[in-house]
C-alpha positions as CSV (number, residue, x, y, z in Angstrom):
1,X,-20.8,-7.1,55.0
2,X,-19.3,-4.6,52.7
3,X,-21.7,-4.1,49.4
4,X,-20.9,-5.0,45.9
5,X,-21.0,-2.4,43.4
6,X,-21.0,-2.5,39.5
7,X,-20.9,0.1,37.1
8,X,-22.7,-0.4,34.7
9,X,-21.4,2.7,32.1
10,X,-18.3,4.4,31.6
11,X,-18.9,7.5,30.2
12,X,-18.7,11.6,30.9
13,X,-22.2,12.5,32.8
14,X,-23.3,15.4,30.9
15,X,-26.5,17.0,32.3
16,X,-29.1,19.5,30.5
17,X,-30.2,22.4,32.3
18,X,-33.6,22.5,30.3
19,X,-36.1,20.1,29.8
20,X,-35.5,20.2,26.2
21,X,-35.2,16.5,25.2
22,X,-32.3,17.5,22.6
23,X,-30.1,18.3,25.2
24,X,-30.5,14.7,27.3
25,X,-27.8,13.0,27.4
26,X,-29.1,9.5,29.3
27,X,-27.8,9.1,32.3
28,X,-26.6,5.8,33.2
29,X,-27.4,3.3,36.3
30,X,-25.3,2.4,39.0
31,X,-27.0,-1.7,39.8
32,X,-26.0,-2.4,43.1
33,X,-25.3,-6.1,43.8
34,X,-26.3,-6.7,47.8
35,X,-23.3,-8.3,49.7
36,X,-25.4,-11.3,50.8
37,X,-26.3,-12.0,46.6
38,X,-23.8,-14.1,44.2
39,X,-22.4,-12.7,41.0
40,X,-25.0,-11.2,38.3
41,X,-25.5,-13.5,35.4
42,X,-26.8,-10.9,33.2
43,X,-24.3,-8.9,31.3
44,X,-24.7,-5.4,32.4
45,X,-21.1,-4.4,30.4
46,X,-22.6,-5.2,26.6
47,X,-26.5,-4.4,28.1
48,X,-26.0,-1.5,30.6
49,X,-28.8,-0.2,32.1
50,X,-29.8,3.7,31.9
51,X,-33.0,6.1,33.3
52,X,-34.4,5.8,29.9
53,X,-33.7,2.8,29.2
54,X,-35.7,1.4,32.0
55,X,-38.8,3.6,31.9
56,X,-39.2,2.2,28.5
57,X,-38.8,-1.2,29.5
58,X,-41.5,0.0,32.5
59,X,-43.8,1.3,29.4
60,X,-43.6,-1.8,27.4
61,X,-43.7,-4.2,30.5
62,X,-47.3,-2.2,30.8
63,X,-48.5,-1.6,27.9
64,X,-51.3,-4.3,26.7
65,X,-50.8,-2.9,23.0
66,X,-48.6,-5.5,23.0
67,X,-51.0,-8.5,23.1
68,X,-53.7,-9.3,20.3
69,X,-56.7,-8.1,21.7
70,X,-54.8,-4.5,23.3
71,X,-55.5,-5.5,26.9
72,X,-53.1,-8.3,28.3
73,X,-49.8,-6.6,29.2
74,X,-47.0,-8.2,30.8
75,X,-47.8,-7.1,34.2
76,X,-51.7,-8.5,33.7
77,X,-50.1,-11.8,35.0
78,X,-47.1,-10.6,36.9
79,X,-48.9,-8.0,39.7
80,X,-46.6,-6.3,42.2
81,X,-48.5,-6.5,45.1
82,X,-48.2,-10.6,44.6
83,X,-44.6,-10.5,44.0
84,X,-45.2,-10.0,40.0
85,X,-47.4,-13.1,39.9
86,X,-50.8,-13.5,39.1
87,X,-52.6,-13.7,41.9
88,X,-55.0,-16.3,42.5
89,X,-55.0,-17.2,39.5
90,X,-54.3,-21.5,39.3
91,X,-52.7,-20.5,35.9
92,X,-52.3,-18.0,33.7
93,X,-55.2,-16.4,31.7
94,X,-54.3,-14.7,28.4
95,X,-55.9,-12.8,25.7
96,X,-59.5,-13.4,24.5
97,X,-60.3,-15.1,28.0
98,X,-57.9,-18.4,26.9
99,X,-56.4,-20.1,29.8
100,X,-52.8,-21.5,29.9
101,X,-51.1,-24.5,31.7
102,X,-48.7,-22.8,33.8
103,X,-49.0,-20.6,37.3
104,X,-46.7,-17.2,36.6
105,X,-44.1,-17.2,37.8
106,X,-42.5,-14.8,40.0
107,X,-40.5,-12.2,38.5
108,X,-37.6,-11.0,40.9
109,X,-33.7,-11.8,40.8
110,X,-33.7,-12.3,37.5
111,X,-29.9,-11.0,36.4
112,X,-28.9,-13.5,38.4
113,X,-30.4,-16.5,37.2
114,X,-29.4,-18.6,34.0
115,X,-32.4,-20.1,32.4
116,X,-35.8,-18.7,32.3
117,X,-39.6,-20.3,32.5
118,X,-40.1,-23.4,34.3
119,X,-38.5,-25.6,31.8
120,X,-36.1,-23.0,30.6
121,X,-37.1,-22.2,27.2
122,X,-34.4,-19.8,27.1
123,X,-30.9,-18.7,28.8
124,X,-31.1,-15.4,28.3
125,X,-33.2,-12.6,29.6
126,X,-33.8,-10.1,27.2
127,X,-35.5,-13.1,25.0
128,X,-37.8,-14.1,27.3
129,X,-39.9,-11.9,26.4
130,X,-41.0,-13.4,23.2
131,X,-42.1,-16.5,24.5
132,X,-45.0,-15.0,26.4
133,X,-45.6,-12.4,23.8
134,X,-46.0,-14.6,20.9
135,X,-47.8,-17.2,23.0
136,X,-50.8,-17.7,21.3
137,X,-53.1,-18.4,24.7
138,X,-51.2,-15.5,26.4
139,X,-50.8,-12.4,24.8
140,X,-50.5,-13.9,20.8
141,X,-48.7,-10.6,19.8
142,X,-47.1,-9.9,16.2
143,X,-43.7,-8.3,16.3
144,X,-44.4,-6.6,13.1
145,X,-47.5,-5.2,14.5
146,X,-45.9,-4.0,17.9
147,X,-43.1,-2.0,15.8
148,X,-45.5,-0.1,13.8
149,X,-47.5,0.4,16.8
150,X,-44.5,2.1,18.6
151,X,-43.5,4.0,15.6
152,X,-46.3,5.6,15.6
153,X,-46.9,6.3,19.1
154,X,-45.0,10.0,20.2
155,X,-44.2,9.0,23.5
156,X,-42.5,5.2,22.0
157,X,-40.8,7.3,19.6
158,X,-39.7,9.8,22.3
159,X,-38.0,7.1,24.7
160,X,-36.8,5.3,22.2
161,X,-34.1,8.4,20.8
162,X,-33.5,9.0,24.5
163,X,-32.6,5.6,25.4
164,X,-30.8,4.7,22.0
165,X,-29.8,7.6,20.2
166,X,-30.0,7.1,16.5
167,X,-30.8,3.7,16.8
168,X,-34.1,2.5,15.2
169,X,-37.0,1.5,16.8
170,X,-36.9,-2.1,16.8
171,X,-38.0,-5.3,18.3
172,X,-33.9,-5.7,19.4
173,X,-34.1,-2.3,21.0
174,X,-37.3,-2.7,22.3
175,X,-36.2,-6.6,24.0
176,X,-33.3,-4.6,25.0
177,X,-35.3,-1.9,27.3
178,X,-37.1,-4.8,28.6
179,X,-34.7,-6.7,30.1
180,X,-33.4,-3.2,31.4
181,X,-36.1,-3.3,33.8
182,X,-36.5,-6.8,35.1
183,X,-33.0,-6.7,35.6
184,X,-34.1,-3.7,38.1
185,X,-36.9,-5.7,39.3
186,X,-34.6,-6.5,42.7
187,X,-35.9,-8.1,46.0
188,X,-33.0,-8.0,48.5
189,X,-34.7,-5.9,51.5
190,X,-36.5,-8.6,53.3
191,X,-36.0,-9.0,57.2
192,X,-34.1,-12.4,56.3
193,X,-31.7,-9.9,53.7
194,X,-31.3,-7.3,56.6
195,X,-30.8,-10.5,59.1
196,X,-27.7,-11.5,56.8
197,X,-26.5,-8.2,56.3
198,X,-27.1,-7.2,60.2
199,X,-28.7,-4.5,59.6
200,X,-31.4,-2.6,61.0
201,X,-34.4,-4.2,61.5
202,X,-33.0,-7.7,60.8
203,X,-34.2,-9.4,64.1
204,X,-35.5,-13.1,63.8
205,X,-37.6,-14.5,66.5
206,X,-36.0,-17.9,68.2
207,X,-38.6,-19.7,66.1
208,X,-37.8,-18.0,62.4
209,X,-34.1,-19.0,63.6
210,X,-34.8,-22.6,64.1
211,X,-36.7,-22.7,61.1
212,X,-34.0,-21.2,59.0
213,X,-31.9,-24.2,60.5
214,X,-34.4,-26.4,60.0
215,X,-34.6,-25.1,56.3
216,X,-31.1,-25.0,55.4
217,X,-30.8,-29.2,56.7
218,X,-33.5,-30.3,54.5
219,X,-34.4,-27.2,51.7
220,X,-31.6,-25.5,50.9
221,X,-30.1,-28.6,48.5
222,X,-32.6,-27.1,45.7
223,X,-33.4,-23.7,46.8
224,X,-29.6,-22.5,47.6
225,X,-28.1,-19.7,48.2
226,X,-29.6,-16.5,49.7
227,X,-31.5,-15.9,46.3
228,X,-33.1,-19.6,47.4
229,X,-32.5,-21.6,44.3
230,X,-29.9,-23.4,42.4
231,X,-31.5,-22.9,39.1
232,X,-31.7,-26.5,38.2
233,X,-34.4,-28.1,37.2
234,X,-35.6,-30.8,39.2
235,X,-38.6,-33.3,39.2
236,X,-40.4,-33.0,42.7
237,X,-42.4,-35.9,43.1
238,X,-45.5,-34.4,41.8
239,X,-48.6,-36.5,40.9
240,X,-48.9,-36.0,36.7
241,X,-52.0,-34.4,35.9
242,X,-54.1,-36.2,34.0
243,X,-55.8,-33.3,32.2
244,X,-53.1,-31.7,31.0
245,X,-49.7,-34.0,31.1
246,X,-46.9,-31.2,31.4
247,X,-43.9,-32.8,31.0
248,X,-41.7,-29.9,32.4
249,X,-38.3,-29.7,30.6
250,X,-38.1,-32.5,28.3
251,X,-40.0,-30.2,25.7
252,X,-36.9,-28.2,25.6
253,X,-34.1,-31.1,25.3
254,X,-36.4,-33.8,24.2
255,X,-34.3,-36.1,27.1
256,X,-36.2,-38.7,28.9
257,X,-34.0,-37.7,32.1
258,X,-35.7,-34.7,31.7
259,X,-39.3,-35.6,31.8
260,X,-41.1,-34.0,34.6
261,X,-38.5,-31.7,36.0
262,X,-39.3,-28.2,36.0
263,X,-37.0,-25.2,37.0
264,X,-36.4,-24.7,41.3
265,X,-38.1,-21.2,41.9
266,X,-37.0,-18.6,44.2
267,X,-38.7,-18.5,47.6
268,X,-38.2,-15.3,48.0
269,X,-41.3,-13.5,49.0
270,X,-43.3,-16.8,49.0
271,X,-45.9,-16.0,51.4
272,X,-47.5,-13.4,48.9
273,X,-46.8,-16.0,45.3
274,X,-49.9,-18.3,46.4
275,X,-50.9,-20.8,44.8
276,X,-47.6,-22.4,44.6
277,X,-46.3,-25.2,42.1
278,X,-46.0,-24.8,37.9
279,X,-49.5,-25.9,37.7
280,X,-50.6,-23.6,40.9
281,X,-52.1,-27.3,42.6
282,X,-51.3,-26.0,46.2
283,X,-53.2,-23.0,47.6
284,X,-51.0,-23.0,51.2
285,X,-47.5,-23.0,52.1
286,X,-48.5,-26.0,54.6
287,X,-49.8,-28.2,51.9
288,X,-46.7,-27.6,49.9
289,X,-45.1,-28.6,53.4
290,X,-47.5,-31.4,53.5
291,X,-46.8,-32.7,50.0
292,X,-42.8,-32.9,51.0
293,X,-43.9,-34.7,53.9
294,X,-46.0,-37.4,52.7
295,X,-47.2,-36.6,48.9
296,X,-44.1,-37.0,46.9
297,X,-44.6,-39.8,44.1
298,X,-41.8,-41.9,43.0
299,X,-41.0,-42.4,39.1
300,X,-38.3,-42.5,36.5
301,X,-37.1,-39.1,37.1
302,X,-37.6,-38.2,40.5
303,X,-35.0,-35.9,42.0
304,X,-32.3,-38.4,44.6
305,X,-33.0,-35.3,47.3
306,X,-36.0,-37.2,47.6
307,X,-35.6,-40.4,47.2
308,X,-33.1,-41.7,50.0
309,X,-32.5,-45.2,50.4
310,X,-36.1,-45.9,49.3
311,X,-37.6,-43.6,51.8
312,X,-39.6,-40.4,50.2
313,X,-39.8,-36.8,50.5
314,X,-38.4,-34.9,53.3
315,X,-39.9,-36.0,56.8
316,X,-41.2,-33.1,58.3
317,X,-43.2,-33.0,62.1
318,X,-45.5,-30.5,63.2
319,X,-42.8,-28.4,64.7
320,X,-40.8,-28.3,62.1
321,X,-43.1,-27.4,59.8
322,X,-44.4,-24.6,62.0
323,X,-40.9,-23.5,62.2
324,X,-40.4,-23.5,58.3
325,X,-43.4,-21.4,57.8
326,X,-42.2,-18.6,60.4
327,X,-39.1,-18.6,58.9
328,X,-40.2,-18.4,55.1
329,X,-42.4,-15.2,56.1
330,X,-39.3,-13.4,56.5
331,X,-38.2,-13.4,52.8
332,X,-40.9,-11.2,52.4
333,X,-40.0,-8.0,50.9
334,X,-42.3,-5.2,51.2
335,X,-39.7,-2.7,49.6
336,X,-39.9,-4.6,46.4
337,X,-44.1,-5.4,46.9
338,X,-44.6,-1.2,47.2
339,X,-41.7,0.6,45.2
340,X,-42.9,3.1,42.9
341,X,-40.0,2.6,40.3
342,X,-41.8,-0.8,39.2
343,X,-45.3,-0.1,39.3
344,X,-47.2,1.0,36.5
345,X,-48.0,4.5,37.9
């Protein structure tokens, strides 16, 4: 497969032969779309993405000067080594030791998805942000507060000129820089990806095979695609909790038809996102396996994929779901889980 390539800025490349910021001229960067991947979503023509641009989206992505009490960042709930989720953690915990209703999700892919959160609060990326920002259990930030902060920090005020010359420094610009790196945040190296591609190192065993069959017969209706999901939003058949009654996407549309449905993650890199469902109720891969098998619950909404004439979830034997497992393991990306460009240090 040939690989897709989009350039993301069409300008002269001037380059400064000191380290005298005055003479930068940001260089832009060239995102490379992987031949097995769809289109992008995000627009990378009116948003392009430069050096600067994303090691200040890195900054701020790390920076807990962001949240009320100075100490929860963005990447205090999304760790690297966990696929940018916080690991075992049920749900997420926020400032001042509050806890919140909702596992983290997985951040990876994201320029090519449509909606964002699990019941898509927003359709566009560099706004995301906000939600968890302002969040009053999560990091209860002012944007007020985080523009003065930056404007008085030398190293804010630094990256900011370099990545938008003679543009202020703003909460626009700042969202701006911030979607700038998620969009960078790419898992496409796994076995599975090289497997696709055939490339080196993309050998499956007979069993990861059979379970990739096994997967795309009764998975791949919701988690499509080799980004593995559709981005709809889907209710699967999940008990309600009674403690806290999340009722998934109908607090965005206020539609009955959309009570209980929550947004289809990405199963990419799975094996390291545990525990798994909005709510983080299933520590293992096999009870998630288990609960298609034999724990789905019927009501109003319930996705048809698993409700066939009467009969539901998605049978599943032992085989199969040792099969499943093997293969899933392979969407595990240790390129993305280790490379220096998106850890804090």
């Amino acid at each position: 497969m040939k690989a897709k390539y989009i350039l993301l800025f069409v300008l002269p490349l001037l380059w400064s032969c000191t380290d005298n910021d005055d003479d930068y001229v940001d260089v832009p960067i060239n995102f490379k779309v992987p031949s097995n991947f769809p289109p992008l979503v995000y627009d990378i023509e009116k948003y392009p993405i430069t050096e600067k641009g994303f090691e200040l989206g890195r900054k701020l992505f790390y920076d807990g000067r962001l949240s009320l009490d100075g100490t929860v960042s963005c990447g205090f709930c999304h760790e690297q080594q966990s696929a940018f989720t916080h690991h075992g953690h049920t749900v997420s915990q926020g400032v001042n030791g509050l806890t919140g209703t909702r596992n983290s999700p997985s951040i990876q892919n994201l320029g090519y998805q449509t909606t964002f959160m699990y019941d898509g609060a927003t359709d566009h990326l560099n706004l995301q942000p906000i939600i968890p920002i302002t969040n009053p259990i999560e990091m209860d930030g002012n944007f007020s507060r985080i523009v003065a902060m930056m404007n008085g920090d030398y190293e804010y005020r630094r990256l900011f000129a370099l990545a938008f010359p003679g543009k202020p420094i703003n909460t626009e610009n700042m969202l701006n820089a911030m979607g700038q790196f998620m969009v960078m945040v790419t898992s496409s190296n796994s076995r599975f990806d090289k497997f696709r591609r055939n490339e080196p190192g993309g050998i499956l065993t007979q069993d990861e095979k059979d379970g990739y069959t096994i997967f795309t017969q009764k998975c791949s209706g919701c988690h499509a695609t080799d980004l593995f999901t559709d981005n709809s939003f889907r209710n699967n058949g999940l008990a309600v909790n009674p403690i806290v009654n999340d009722v998934g996407r109908y607090r965005v549309t206020l539609d009955d038809a959309d009570k209980y449905k929550f947004k289809v993650p990405s199963l990419r890199n799975v094996e390291k996102t545990k525990p798994y469902m909005h709510d983080g109720r299933f520590r293992t891969l096999e009870a998630v396996l288990d609960h298609y098998n034999s724990g789905v619950v019927s009501s109003a909404t319930l996705d048809p994929e698993l409700n066939k004439n009467g009969n539901l979830g998605i049978p599943l034997n032992a085989s199969e779901k040792t099969k499943i497992l093997a293969f899933l393991k392979t969407l595990t990306d240790n390129q993305y889980l280790t490379d220096k460009r998106f850890s804090e240090f």
